[in-house]
KOLDREN-137228 format. One record per atom (N, C-alpha, C, O): x, y, z; atom name. Coordinates in Angstrom, 1 decimal. Layout:
# KOLDREN-137228
<mitor><x>X</x><y>Y</y><z>Z</z><atom>CA</atom></mitor>
...
***
This chain:
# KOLDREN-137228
<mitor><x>11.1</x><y>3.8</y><z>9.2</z><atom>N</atom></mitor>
<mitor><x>10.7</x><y>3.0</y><z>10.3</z><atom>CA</atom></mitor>
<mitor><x>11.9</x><y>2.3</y><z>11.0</z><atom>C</atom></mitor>
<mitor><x>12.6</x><y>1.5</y><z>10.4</z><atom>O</atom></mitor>
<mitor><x>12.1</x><y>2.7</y><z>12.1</z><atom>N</atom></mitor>
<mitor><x>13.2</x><y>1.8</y><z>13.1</z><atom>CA</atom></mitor>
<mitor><x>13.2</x><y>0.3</y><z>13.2</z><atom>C</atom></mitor>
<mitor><x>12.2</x><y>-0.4</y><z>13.5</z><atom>O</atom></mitor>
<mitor><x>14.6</x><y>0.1</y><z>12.8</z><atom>N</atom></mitor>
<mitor><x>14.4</x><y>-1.2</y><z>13.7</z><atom>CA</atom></mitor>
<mitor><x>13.9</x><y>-1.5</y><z>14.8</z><atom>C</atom></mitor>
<mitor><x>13.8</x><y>-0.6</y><z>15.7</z><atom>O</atom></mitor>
<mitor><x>13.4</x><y>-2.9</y><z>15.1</z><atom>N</atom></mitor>
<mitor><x>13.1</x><y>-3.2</y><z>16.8</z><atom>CA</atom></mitor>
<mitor><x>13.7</x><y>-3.0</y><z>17.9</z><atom>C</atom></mitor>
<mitor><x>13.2</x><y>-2.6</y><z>18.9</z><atom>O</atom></mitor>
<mitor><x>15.4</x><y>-3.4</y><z>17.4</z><atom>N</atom></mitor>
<mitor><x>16.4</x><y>-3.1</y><z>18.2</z><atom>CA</atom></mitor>
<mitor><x>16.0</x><y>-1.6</y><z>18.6</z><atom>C</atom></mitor>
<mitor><x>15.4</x><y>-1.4</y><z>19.6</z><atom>O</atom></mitor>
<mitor><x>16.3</x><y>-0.6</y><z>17.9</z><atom>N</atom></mitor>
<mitor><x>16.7</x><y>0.6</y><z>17.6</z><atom>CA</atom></mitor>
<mitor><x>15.1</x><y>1.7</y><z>18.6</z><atom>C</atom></mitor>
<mitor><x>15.1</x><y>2.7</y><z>19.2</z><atom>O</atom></mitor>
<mitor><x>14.0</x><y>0.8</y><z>18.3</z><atom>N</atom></mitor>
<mitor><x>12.9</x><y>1.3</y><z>19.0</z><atom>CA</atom></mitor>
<mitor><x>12.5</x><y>0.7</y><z>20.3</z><atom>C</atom></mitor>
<mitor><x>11.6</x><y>1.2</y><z>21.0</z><atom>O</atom></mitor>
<mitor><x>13.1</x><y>-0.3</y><z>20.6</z><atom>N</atom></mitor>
<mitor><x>12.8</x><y>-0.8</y><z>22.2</z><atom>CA</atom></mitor>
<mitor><x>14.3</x><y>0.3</y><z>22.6</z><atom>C</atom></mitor>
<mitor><x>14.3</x><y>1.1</y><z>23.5</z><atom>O</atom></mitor>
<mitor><x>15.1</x><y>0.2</y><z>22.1</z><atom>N</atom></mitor>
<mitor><x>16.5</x><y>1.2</y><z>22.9</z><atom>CA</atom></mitor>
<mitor><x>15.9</x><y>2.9</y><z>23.3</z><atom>C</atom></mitor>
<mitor><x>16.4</x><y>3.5</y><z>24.3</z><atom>O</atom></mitor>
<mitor><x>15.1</x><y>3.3</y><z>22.6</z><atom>N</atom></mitor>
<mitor><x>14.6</x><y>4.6</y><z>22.5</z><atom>CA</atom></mitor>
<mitor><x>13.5</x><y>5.0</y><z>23.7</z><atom>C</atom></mitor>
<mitor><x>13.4</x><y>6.0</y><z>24.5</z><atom>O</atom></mitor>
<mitor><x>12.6</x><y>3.8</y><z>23.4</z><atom>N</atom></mitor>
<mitor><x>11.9</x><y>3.6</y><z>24.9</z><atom>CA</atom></mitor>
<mitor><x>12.5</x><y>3.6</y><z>25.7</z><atom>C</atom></mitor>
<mitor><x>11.8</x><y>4.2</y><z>26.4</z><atom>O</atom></mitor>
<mitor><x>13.7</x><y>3.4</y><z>26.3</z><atom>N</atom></mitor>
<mitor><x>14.2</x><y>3.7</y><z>27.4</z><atom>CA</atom></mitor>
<mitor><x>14.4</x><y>5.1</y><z>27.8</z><atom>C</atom></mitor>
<mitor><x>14.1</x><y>5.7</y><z>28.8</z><atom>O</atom></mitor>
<mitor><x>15.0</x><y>5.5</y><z>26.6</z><atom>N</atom></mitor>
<mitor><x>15.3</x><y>7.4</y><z>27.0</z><atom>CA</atom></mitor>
<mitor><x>14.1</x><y>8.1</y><z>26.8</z><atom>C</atom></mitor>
<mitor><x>13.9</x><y>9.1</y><z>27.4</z><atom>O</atom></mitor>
<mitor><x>13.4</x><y>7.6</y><z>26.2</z><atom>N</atom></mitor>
<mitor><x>11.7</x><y>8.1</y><z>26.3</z><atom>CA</atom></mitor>
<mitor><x>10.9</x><y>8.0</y><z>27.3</z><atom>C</atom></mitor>
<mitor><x>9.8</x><y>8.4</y><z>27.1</z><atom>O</atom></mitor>
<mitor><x>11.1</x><y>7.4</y><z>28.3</z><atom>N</atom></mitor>
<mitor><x>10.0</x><y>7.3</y><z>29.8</z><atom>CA</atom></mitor>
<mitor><x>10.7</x><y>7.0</y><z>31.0</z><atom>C</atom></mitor>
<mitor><x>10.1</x><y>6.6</y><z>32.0</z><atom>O</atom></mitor>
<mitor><x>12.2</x><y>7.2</y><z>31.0</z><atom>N</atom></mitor>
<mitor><x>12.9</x><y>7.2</y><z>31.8</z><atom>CA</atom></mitor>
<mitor><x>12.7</x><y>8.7</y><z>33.0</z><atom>C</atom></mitor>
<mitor><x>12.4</x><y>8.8</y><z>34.2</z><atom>O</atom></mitor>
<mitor><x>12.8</x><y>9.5</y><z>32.3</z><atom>N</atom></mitor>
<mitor><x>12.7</x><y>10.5</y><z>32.4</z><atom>CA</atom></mitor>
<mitor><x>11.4</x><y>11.2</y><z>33.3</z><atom>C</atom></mitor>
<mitor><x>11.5</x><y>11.8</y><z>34.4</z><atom>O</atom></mitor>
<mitor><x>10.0</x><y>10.7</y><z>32.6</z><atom>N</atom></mitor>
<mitor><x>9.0</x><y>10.9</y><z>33.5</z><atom>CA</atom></mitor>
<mitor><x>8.6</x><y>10.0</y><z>34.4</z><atom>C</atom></mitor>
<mitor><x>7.7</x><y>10.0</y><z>35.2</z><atom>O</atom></mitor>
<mitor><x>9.6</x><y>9.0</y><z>34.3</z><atom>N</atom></mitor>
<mitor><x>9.3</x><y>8.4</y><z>35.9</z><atom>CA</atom></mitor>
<mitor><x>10.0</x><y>8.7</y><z>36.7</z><atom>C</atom></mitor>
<mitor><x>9.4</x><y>9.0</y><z>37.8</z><atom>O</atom></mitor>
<mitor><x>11.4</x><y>8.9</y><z>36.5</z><atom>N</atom></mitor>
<mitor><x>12.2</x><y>9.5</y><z>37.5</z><atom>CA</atom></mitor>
<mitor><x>12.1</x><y>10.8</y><z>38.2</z><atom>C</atom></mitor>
<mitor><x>12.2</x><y>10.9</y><z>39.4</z><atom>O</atom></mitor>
<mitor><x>11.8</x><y>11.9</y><z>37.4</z><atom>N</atom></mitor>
<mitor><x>11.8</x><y>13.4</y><z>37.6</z><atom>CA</atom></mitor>
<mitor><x>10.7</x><y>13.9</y><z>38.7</z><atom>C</atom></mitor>
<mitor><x>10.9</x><y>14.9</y><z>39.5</z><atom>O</atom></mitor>
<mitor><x>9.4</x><y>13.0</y><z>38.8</z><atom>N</atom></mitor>
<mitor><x>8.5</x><y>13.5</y><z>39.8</z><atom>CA</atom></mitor>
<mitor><x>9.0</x><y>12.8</y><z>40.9</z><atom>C</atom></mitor>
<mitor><x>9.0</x><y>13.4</y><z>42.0</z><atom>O</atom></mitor>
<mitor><x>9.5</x><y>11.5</y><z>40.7</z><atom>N</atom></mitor>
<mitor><x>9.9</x><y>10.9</y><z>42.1</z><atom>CA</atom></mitor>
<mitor><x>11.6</x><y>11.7</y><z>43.1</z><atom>C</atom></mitor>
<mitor><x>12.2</x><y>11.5</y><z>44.1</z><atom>O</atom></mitor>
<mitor><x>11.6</x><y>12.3</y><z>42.1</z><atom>N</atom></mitor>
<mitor><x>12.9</x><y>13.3</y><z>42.7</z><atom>CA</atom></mitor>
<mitor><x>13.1</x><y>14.8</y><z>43.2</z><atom>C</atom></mitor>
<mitor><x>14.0</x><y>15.3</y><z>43.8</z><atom>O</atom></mitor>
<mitor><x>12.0</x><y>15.2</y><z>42.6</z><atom>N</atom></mitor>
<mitor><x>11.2</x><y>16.0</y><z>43.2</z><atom>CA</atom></mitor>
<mitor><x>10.1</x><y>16.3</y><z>44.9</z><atom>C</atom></mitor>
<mitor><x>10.1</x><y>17.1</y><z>45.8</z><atom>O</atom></mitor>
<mitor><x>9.1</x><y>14.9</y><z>44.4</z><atom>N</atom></mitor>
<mitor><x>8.6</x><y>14.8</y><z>45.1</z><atom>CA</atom></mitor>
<mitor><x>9.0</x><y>14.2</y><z>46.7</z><atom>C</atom></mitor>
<mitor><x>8.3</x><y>14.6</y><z>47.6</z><atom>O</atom></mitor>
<mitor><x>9.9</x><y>13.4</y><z>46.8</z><atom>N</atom></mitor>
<mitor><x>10.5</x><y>12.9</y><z>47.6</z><atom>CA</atom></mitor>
<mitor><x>11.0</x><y>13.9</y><z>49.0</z><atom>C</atom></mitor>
<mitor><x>11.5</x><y>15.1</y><z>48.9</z><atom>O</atom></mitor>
<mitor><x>10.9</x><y>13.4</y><z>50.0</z><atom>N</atom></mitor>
<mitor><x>11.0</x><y>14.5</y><z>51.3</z><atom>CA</atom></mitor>
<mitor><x>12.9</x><y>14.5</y><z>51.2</z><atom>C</atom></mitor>
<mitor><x>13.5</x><y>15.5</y><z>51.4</z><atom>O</atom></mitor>
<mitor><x>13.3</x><y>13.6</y><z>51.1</z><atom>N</atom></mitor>
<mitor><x>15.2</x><y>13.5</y><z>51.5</z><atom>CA</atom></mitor>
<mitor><x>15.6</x><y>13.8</y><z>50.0</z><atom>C</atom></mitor>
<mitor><x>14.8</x><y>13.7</y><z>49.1</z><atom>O</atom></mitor>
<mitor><x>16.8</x><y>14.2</y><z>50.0</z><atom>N</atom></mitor>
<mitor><x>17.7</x><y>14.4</y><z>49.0</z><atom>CA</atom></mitor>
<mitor><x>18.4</x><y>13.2</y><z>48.4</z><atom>C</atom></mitor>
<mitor><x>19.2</x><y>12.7</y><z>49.1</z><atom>O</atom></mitor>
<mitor><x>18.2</x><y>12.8</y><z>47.5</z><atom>N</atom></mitor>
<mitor><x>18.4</x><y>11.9</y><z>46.6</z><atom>CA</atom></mitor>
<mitor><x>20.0</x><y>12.3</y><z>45.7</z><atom>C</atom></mitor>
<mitor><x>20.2</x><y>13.2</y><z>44.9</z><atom>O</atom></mitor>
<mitor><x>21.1</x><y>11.0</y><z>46.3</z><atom>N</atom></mitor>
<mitor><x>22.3</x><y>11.3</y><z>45.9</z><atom>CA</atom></mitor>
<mitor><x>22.6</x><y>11.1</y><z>44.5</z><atom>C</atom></mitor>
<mitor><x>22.0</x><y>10.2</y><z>43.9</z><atom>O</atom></mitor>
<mitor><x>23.6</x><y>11.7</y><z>43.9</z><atom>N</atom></mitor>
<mitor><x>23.7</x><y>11.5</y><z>42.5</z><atom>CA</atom></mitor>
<mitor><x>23.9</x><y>10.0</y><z>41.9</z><atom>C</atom></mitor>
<mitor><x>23.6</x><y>9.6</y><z>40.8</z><atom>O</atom></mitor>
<mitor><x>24.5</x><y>9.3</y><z>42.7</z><atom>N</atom></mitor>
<mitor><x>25.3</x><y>8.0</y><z>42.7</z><atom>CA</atom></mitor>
<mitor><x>23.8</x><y>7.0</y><z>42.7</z><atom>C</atom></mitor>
<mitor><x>23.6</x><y>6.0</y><z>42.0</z><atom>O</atom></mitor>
<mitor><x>22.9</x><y>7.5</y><z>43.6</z><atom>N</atom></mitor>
<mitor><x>21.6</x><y>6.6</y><z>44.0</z><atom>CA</atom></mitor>
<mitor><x>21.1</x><y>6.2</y><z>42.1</z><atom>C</atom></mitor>
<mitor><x>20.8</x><y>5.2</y><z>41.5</z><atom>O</atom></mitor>
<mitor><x>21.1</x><y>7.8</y><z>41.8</z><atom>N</atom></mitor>
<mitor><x>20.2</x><y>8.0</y><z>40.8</z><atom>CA</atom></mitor>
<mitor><x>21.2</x><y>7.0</y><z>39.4</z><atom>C</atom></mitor>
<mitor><x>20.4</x><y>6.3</y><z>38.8</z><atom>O</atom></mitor>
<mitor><x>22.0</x><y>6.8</y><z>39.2</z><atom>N</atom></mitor>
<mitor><x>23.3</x><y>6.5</y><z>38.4</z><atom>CA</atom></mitor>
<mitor><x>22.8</x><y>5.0</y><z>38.7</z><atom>C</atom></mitor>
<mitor><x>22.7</x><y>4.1</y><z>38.0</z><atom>O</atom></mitor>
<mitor><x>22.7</x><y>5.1</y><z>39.7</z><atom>N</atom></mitor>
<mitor><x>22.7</x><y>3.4</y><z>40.0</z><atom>CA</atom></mitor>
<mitor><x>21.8</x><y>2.5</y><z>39.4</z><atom>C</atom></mitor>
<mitor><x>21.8</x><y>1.6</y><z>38.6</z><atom>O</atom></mitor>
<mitor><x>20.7</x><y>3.5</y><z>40.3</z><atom>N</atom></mitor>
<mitor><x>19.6</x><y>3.0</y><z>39.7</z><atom>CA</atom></mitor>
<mitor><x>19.0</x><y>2.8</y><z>38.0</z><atom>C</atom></mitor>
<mitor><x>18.3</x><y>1.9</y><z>37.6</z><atom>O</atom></mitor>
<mitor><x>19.6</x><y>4.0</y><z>37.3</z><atom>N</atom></mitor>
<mitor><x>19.5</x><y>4.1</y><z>35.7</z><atom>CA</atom></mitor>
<mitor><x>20.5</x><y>3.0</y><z>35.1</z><atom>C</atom></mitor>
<mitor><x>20.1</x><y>2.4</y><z>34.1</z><atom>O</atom></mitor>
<mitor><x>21.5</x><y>2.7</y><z>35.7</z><atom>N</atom></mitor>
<mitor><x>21.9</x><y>1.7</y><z>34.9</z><atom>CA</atom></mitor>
<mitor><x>21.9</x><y>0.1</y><z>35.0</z><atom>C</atom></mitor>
<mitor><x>22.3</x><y>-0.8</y><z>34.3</z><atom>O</atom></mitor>
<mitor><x>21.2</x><y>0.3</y><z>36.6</z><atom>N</atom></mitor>
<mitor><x>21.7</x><y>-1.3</y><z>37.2</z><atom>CA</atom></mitor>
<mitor><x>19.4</x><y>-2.0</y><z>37.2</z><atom>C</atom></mitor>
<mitor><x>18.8</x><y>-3.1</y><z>37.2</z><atom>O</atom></mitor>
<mitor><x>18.9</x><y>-0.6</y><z>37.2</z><atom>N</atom></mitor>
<mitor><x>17.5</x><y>-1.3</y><z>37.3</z><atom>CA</atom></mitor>
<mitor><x>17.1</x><y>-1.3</y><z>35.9</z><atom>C</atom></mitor>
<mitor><x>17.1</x><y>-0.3</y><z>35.2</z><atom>O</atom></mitor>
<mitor><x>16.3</x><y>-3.4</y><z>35.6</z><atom>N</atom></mitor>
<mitor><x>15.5</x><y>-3.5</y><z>34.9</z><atom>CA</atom></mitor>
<mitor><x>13.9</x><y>-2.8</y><z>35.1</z><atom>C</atom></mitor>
<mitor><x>13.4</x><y>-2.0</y><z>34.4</z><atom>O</atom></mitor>
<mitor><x>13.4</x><y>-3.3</y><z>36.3</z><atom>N</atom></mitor>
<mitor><x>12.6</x><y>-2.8</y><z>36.8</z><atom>CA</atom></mitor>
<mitor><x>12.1</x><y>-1.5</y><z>36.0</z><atom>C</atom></mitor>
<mitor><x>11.0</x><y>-1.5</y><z>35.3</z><atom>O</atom></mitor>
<mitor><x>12.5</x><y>-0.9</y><z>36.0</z><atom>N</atom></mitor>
<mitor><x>12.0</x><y>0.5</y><z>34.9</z><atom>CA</atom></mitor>
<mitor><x>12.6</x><y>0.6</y><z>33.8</z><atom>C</atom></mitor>
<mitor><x>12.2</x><y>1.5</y><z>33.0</z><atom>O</atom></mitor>
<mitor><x>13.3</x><y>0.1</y><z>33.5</z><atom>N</atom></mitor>
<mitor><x>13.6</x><y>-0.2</y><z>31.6</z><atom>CA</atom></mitor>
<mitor><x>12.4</x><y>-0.9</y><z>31.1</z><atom>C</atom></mitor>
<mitor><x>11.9</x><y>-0.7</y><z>30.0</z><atom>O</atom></mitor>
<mitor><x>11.9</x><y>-1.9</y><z>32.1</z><atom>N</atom></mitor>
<mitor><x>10.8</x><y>-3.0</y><z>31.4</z><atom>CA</atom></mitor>
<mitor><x>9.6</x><y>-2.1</y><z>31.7</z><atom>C</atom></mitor>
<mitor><x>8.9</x><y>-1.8</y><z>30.7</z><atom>O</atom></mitor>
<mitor><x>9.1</x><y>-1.3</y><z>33.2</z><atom>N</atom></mitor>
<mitor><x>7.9</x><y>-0.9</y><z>33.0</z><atom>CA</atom></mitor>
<mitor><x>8.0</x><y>0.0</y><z>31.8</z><atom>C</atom></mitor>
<mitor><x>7.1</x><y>0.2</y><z>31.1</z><atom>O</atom></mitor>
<mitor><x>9.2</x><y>0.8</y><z>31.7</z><atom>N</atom></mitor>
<mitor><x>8.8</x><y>2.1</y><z>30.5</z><atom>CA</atom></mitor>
<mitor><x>8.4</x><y>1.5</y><z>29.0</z><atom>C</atom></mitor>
<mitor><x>7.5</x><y>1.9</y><z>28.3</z><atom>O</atom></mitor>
<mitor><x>9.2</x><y>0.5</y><z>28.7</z><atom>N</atom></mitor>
<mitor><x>8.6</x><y>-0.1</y><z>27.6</z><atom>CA</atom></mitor>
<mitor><x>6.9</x><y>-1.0</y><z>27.7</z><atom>C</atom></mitor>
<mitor><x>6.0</x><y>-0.8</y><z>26.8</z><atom>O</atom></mitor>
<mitor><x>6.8</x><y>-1.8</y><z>28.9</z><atom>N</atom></mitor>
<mitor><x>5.3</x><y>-1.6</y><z>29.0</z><atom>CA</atom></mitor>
<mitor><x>4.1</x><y>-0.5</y><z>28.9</z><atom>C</atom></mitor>
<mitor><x>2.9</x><y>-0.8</y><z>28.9</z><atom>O</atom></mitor>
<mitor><x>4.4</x><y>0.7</y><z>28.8</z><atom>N</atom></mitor>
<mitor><x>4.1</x><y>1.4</y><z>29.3</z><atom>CA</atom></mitor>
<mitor><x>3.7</x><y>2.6</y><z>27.5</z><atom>C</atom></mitor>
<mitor><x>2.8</x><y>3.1</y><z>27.0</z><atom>O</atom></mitor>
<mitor><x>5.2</x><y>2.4</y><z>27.3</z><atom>N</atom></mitor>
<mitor><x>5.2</x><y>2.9</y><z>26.1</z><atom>CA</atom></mitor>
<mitor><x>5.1</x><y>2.1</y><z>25.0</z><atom>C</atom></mitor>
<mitor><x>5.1</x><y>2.7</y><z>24.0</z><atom>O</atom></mitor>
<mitor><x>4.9</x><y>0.7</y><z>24.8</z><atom>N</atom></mitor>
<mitor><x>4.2</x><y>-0.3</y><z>23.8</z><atom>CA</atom></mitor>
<mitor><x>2.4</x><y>-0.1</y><z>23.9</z><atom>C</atom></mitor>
<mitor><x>1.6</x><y>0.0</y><z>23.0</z><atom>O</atom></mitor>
<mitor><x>2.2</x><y>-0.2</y><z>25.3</z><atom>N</atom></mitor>
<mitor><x>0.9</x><y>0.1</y><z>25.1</z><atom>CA</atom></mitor>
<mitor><x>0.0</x><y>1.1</y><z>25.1</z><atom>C</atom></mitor>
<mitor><x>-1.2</x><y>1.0</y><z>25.1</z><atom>O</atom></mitor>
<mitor><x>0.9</x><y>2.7</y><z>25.0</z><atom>N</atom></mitor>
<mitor><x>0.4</x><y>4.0</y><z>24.6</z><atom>CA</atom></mitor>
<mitor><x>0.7</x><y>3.8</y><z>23.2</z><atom>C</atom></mitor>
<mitor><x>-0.1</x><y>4.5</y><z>22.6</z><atom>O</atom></mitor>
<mitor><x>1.5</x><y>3.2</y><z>22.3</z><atom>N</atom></mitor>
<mitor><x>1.9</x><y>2.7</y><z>21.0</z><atom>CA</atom></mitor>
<mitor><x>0.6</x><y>2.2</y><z>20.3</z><atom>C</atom></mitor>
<mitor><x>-0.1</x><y>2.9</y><z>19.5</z><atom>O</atom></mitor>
<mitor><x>0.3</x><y>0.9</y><z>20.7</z><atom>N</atom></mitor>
<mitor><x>-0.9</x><y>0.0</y><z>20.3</z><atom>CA</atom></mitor>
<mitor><x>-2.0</x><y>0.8</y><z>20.1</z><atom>C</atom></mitor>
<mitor><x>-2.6</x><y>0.6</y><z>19.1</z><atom>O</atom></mitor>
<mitor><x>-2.6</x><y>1.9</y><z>21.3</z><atom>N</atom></mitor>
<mitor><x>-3.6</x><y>2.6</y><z>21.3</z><atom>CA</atom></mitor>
<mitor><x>-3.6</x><y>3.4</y><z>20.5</z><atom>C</atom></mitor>
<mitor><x>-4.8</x><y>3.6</y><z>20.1</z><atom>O</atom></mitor>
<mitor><x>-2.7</x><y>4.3</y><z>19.8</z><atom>N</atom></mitor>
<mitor><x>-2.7</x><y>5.2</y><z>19.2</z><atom>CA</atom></mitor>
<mitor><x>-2.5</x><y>4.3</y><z>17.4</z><atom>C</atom></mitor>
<mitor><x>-2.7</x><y>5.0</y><z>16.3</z><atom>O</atom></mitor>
<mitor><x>-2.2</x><y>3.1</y><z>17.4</z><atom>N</atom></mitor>
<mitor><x>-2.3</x><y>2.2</y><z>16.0</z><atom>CA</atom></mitor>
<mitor><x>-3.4</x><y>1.4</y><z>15.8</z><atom>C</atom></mitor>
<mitor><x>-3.5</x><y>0.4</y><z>15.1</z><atom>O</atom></mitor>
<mitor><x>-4.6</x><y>2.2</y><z>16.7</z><atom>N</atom></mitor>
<mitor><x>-5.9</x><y>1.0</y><z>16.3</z><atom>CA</atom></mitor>
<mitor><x>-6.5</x><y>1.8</y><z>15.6</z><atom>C</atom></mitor>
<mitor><x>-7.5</x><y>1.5</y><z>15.0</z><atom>O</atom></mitor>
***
């Protein structure tokens, strides 16, 4: 079993991914690499929703 530390860090690289990927896709303009960089390291904003997101697909699957 992971530490807390070690499993809120993991949530990150675990839903990072499917939030970003359709929105970069989907998007009509070309999205620069620097945009995307930026945004992965400088926004909470989706560090916090992916762990909302992924604690409570967590909970659901521990009842």
């Amino acid at each position: 079993t992971p530490r807390l530390e070690e499993y809120l860090s993991n949530i990150w690289a675990a839903m990072t991914g499917p939030i970003l990927l359709p929105a970069y896709f989907f998007l009509s303009q070309n999205i620069e690499e620097q945009a995307i960089q930026q945004l992965l390291c400088e926004s909470n904003i989706i560090n916090l929703s992916s762990m909302i997101v992924r604690l409570s697909a967590d909970l659901q699957r521990s009842r």
